[in-house]
C-alpha positions as CSV (number, residue, x, y, z in Angstrom):
1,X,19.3,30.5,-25.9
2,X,18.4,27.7,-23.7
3,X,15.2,27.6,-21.8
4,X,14.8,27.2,-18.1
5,X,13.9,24.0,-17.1
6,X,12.2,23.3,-13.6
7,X,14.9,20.2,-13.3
8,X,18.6,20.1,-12.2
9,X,21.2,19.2,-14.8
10,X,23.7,16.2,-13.2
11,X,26.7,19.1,-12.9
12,X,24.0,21.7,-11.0
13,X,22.8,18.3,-9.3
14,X,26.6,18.0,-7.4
15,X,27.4,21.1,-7.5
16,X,24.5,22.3,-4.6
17,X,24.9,18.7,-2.9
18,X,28.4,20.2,-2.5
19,X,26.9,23.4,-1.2
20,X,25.1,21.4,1.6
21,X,27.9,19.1,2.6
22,X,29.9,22.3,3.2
23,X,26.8,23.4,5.2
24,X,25.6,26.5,3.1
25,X,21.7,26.6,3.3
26,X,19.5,26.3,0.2
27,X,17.1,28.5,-1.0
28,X,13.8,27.1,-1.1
29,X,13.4,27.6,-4.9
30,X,17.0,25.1,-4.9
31,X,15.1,22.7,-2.7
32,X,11.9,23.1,-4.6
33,X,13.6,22.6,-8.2
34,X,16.1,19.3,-6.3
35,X,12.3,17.8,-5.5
36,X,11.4,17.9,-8.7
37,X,14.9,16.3,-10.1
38,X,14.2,13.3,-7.5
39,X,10.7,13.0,-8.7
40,X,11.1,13.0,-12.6
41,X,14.0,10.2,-12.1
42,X,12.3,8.5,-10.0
43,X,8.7,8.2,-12.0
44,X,10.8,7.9,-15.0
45,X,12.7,4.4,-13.6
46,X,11.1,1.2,-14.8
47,X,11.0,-0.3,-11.5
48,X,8.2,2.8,-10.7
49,X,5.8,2.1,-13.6
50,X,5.4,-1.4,-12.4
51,X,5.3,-0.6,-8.3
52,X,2.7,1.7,-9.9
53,X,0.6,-0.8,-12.0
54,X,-0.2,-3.0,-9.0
55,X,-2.9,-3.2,-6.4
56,X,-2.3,-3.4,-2.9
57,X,-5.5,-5.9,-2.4
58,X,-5.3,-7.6,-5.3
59,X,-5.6,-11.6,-4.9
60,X,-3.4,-14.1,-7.0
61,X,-5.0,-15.4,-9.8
62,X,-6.1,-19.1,-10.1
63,X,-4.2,-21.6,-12.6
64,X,-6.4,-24.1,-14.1
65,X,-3.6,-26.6,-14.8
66,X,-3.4,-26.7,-10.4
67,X,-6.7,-27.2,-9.8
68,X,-7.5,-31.4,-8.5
69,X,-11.5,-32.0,-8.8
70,X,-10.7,-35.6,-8.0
């Protein structure tokens, strides 16, 4: 037995994208459960951990080696 999973697999992924383009409307538990597919690839991309890392405010820091006194 497998267990449920609140994601879609790639096949179930196409297949209701399929189902739309042919203009059959989804249930909202599809919708709900395609949300939560888009999410977990999304948070699980590299490119989202680091957008996630940074502040919005945050100011450049200062290198020494570009600082003249003179």
């Amino acid at each position: 037995m497998t267990e449920p999973t609140d994601t879609f697999t790639k096949a179930e992924l196409s297949a209701h994208r399929a189902a739309a383009e042919r203009g059959e409307t989804p249930s909202l538990d599809i919708v709900a459960k395609f949300i939560r597919t888009i999410r977990k690839t999304f948070l699980a991309s590299p490119i989202a951990v680091e957008k996630g890392k940074k502040t919005r405010n945050s100011k450049p820091k200062v290198d020494e080696s570009q600082v003249d006194f003179f």
